[in-house]
C-alpha positions in Angstrom: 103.5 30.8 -59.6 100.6 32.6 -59.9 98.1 30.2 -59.1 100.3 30.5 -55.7 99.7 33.8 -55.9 96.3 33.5 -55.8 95.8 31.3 -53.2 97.8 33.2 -50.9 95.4 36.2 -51.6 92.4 34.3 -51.1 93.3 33.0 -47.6 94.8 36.4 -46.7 91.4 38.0 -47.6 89.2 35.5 -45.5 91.2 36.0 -42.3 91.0 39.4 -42.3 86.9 39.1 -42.9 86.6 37.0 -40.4 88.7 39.1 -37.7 86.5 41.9 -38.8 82.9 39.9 -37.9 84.1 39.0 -34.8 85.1 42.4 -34.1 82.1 43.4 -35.1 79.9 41.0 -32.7 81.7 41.9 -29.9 80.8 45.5 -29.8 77.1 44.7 -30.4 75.2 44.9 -27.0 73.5 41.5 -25.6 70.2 41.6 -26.0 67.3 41.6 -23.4 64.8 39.4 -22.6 61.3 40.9 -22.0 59.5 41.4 -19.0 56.2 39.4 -18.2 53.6 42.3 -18.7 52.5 44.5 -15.6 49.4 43.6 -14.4 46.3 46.2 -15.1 43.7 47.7 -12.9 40.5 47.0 -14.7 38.5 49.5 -16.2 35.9 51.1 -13.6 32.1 50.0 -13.6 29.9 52.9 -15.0 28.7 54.9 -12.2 30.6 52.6 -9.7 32.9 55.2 -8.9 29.6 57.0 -6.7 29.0 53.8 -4.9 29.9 53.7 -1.3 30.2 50.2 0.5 27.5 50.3 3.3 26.4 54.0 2.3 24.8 53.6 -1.1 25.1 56.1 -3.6 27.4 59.2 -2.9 29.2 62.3 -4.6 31.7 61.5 -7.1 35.5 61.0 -6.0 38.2 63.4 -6.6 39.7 63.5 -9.5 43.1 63.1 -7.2 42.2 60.1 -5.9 44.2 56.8 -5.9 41.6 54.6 -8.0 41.9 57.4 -10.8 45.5 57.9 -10.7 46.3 54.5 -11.2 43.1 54.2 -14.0 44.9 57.0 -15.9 48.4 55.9 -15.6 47.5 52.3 -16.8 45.9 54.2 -20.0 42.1 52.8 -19.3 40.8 55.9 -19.3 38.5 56.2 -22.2 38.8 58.8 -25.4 37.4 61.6 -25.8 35.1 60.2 -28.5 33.6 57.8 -25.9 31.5 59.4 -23.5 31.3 57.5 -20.3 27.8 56.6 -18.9 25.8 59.2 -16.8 25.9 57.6 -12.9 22.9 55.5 -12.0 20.4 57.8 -9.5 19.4 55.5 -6.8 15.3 55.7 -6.8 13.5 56.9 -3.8 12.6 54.4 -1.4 9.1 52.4 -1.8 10.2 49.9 1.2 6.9 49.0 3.1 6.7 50.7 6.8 7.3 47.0 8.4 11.0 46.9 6.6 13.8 49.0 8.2 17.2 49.3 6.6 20.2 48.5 8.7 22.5 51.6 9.6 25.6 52.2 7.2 28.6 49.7 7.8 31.5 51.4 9.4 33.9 48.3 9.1 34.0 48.9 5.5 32.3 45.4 4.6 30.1 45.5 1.3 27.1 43.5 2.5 24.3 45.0 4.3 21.7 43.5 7.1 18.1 43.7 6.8 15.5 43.0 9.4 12.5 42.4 7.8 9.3 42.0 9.9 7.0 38.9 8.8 3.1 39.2 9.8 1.3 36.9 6.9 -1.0 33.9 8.7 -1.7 30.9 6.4 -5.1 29.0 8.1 -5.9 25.8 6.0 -10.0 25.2 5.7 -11.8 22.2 5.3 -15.4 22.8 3.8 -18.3 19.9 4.0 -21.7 19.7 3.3 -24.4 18.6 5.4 -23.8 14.5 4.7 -20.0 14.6 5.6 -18.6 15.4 1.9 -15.8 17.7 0.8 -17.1 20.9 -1.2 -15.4 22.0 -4.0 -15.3 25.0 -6.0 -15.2 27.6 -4.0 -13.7 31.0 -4.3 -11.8 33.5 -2.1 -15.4 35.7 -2.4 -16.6 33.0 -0.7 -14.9 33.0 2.5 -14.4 35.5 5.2 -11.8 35.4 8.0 -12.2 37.8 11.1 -8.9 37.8 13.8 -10.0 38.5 17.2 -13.5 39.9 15.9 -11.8 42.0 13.1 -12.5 41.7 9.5 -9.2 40.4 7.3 -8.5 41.6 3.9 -7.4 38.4 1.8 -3.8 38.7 0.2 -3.7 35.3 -0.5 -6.2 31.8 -2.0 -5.0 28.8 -3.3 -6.8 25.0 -3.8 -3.6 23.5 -4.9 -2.3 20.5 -2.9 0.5 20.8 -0.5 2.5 17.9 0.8 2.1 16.6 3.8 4.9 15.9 7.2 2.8 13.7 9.1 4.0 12.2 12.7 1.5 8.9 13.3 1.0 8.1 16.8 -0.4 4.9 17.5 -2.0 3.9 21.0 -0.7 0.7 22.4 -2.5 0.3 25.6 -5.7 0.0 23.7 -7.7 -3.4 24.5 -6.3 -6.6 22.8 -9.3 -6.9 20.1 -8.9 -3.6 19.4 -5.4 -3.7 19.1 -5.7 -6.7 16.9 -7.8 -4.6 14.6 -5.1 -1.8 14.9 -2.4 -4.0 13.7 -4.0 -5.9 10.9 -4.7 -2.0 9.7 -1.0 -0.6 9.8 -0.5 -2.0 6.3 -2.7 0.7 4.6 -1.1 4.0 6.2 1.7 3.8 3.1 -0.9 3.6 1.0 -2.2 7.5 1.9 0.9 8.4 1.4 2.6 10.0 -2.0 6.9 9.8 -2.5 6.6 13.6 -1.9 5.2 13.5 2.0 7.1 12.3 5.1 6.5 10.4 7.9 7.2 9.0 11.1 6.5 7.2 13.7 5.4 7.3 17.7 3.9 5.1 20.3 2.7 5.3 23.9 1.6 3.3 26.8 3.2 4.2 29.9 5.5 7.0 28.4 5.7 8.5 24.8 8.2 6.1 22.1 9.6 7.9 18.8 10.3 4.5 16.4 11.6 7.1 13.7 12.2 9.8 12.5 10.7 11.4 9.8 11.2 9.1 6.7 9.9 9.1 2.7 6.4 8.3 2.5 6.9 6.0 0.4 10.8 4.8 1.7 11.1 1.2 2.5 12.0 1.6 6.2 8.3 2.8 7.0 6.8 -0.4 6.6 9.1 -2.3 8.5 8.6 0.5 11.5 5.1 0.1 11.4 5.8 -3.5 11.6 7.5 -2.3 15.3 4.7 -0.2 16.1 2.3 -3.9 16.9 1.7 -4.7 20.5 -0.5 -7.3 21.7 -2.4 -4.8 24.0 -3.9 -5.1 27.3 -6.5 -6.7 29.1 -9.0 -5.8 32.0 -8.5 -8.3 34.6 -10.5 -8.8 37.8 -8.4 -8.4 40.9 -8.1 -11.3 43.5 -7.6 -10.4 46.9 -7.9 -13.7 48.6 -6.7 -17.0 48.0 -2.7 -18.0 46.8 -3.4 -15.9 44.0 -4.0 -12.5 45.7 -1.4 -10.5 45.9 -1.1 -10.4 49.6 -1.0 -14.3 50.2 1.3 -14.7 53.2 0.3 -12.1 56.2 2.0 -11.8 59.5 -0.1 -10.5 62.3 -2.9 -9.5 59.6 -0.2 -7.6 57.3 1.1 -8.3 53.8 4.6 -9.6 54.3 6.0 -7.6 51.8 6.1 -3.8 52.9 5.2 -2.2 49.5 1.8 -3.9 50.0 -0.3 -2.9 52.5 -3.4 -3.2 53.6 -5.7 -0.5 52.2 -3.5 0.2 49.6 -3.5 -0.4 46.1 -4.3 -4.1 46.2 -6.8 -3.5 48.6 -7.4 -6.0 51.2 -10.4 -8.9 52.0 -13.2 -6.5 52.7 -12.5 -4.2 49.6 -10.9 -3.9 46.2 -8.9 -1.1 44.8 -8.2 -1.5 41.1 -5.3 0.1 39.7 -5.4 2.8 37.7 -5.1 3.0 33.8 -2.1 4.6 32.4 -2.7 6.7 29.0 0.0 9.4 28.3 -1.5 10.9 25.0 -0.7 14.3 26.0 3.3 13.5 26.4 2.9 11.5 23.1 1.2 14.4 21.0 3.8 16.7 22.4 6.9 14.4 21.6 5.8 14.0 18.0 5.2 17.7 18.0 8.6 18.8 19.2 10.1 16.5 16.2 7.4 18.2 13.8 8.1 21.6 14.5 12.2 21.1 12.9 10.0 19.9 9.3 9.9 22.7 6.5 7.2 25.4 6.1 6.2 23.8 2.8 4.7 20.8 4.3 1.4 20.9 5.7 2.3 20.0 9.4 0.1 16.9 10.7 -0.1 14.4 13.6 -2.3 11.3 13.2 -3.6 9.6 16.2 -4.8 6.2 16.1 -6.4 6.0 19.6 -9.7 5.6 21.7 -8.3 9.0 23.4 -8.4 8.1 26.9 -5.7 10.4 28.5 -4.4 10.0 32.0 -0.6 10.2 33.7 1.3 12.5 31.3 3.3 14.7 32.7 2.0 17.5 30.4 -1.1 19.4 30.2 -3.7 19.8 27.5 -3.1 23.7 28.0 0.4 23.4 27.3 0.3 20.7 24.4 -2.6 23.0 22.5 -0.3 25.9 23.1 2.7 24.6 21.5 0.8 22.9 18.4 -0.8 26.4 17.6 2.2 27.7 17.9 4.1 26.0 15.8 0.8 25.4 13.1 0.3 21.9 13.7 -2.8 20.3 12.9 -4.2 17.1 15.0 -6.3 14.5 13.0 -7.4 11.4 14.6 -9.1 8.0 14.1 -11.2 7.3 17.3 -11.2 3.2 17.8 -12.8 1.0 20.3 -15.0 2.4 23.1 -14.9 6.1 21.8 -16.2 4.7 18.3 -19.2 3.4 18.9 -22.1 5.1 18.3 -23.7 7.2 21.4 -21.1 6.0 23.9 -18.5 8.1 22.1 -20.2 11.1 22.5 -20.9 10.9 26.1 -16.9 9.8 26.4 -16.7 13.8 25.8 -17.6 14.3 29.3 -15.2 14.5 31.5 -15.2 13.8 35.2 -13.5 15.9 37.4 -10.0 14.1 39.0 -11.0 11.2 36.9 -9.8 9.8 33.7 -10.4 11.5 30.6 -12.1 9.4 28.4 -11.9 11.1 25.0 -9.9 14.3 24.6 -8.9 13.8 21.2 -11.9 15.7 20.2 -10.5 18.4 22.3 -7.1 18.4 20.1 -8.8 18.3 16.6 -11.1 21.2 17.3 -8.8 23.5 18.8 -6.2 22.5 15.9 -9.0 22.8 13.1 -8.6 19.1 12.1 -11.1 16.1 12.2 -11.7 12.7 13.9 -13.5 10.0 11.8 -14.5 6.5 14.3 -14.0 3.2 12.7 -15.0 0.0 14.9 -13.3 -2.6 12.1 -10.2 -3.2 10.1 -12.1 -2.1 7.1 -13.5 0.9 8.6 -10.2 2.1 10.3 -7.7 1.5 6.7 -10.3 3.7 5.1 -9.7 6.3 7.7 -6.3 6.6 6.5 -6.8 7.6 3.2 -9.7 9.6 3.8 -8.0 12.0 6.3 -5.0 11.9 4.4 -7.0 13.2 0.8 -8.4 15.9 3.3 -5.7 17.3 4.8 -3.9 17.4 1.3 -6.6 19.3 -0.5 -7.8 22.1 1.8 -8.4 25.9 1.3 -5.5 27.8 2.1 -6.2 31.6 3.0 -3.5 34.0 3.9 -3.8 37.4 5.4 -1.7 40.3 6.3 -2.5 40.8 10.2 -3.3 43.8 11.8 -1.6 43.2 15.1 2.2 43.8 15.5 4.9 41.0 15.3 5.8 42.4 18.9 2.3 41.2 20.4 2.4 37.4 21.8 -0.9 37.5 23.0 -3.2 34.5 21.3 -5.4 35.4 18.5 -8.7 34.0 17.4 -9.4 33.2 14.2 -13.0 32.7 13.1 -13.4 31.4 9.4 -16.9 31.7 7.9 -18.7 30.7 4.3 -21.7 32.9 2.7 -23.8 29.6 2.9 -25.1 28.0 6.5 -25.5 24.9 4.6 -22.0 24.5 5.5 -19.6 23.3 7.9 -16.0 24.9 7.9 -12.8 23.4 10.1 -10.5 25.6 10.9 -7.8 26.6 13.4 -9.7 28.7 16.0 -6.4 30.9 16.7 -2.5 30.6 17.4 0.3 32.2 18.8 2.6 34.3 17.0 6.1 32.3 16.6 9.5 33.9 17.5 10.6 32.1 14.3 8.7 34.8 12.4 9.6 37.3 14.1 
């Protein structure tokens, strides 16, 4: 009885617990789950708070504004222990007269325009002695440079080697022992070369050929392009105006049959001979290579190698007009003078040039006005030689620079005259240019 008792307590007892916990629980309030924090504003730059976009520098905000209403209600303002920064003062202006600052931006954009005005002239100098040689070891206190009869100050010497962006342009209407000579050479041009120089390719006859564009110096597609660049030449043949081989063999009434020769025309007829004339466009092929020169970076030294005997005649443009854009765009026109123009005596008196005849050498013409050289080879030996010797020249020449006293805005040409303290000495250089609208 009473362990019945007792049992009946006990169960009474845990009901009413567990009536009570439940109870309990059900007056108890869910509870919430957080919120993903609010994002911040971050904490102003020092001083950044006087910097206007486009304006520069400026009185501090009000305190009212937006940017330090939100600052302060986010809590990121600091202590009172921690002294902000004093505002950076912008310094006065040491600009140089030919730099103007671009007006204030009213579209609220943060970058500013500059026009800066460039008038620095780089002129490369080659130095030799008396016998031909390269002199070394000159100084900048050596050397002055006048432009357009006025002394230059110097701003800027240097000895050290530049590479080189070289456009070769090889004459394929030279005579067929010559052009044998020509070809057998092409195999040494790579050799002038280093991996850090480009190079391409041009040939002309009748009309100006670009086999490439510029290439590594040392890439294997040059070789096979010089490869392209062989022709078998031509040869001087004597017309025959009589006979089944003239070229007015069947006549009617006294007339060449054919209407496009005539007598006293080009083929001439029984009682005279008129030979046809030569056709040498050097002037479209130097400008060609040019044009594809001019896109090559300022770092290169800027050359184009001719491998002629420089006879000129049927190009559609002028020597004027080629020299123009060359010293423009400060190229530099080297050359090695084969065949006729080569030989010793004849090739100086190939200078001379007839008027409306052919020009017989103006290659000269280019490398003086340019400041480079010619060097003329009459063997294969001679003329793979060439190739490394006005290669090492161009590479290592003086380099002067100079701040120039004309403005930008002038296009007029200037002449540059470069001179040495010692007469001994013979100094190639650019005798003037054009100012270029790319630095401008």
């Amino acid at each position: 009885m009473k362990f019945g008792l007792t049992a009946l307590a006990l169960v009474c007892w845990l009901v009413i617990g567990s009536g009570a916990h439940l109870s309990a629980q059900s007056q108890q309030q869910p509870q919430s789950v957080p919120d993903a924090p609010t994002p911040q504003a971050p904490p102003p730059l020092p001083g950044a708070a006087n910097v206007t976009p486009g304006e520069g520098t400026g009185p501090a905000p009000d305190s009212g504004s937006s940017s330090a209403t939100g600052s302060a209600a986010a809590g990121d303002q600091p202590s009172d222990d921690e002294s902000a920064p004093p505002a950076s003062v912008a310094p006065a202006s040491t600009a140089p007269d030919n730099v103007q600052e671009a007006p204030p931006q009213t579209s609220g954009a943060a970058l500013a325009n500059f026009r800066i005005e460039v008038n620095f002239v780089q002129v490369p100098v080659t130095v030799k002695d008396s016998k031909g040689h390269e002199v070394p070891g000159l100084t900048w206190r050596d050397f002055k440079v006048y432009e357009s009869g006025q002394l230059q100050h110097l701003s800027f010497f240097s000895v050290d080697p530049q590479p080189l962006a070289i456009a070769f342009v090889i004459d394929q209407s030279l005579p067929s022992n010559v052009m044998d000579q020509v070809n057998a050479s092409m195999g040494a041009i790579q050799g002038a070369l280093t991996p850090y120089d480009s190079a391409a390719v041009f040939t002309y006859g009748n009309g100006a050929k670009e086999l490439t564009g510029f290439t590594g110096g040392q890439s294997a597609r040059l070789p096979y392009v010089l490869s392209m660049a062989k022709a078998a030449g031509t040869d001087p043949m004597v017309p025959v105006n009589s006979g089944p081989f003239a070229n007015c063999s069947i006549s009617v009434n006294g007339n060449c049959a054919d209407p496009n020769l005539q007598q006293g025309g080009s083929t001439g007829n029984g009682s005279f001979i008129t030979v046809p004339k030569e056709i040498h466009t050097l002037n479209d092929a130097i400008l060609a290579a040019a044009q594809q020169l001019s896109t090559q970076p300022k770092e290169f030294r800027r050359l184009i190698y001719v491998i002629s005997d420089g006879k000129e005649y049927g190009s559609k443009a002028s020597w004027k007009e080629v020299v123009r854009y060359l010293e423009t765009n400060k190229i530099t026109v080297y050359a090695t003078l084969v065949g006729d123009s080569a030989r010793w005596g004849e090739g100086w008196v190939d200078r001379f040039h007839l008027p409306f005849q052919m020009y017989d050498n103006i290659l000269y013409k280019y490398t003086l006005a340019t400041g480079g050289d010619t060097d003329a080879e009459g063997g294969v030996n001679g003329i793979e030689k060439s190739y490394q010797k006005i290669a090492g020249e161009a590479r290592n020449q003086y380099t002067l620079g100079y701040l120039t006293h004309r403005p930008i805005e002038d296009d007029r040409y200037r002449s540059i005259d470069v001179r040495v303290d010692r007469p001994d000495l013979d100094v190639k250089a650019k005798r003037g240019y054009y100012p270029s609208a790319q630095d401008r």
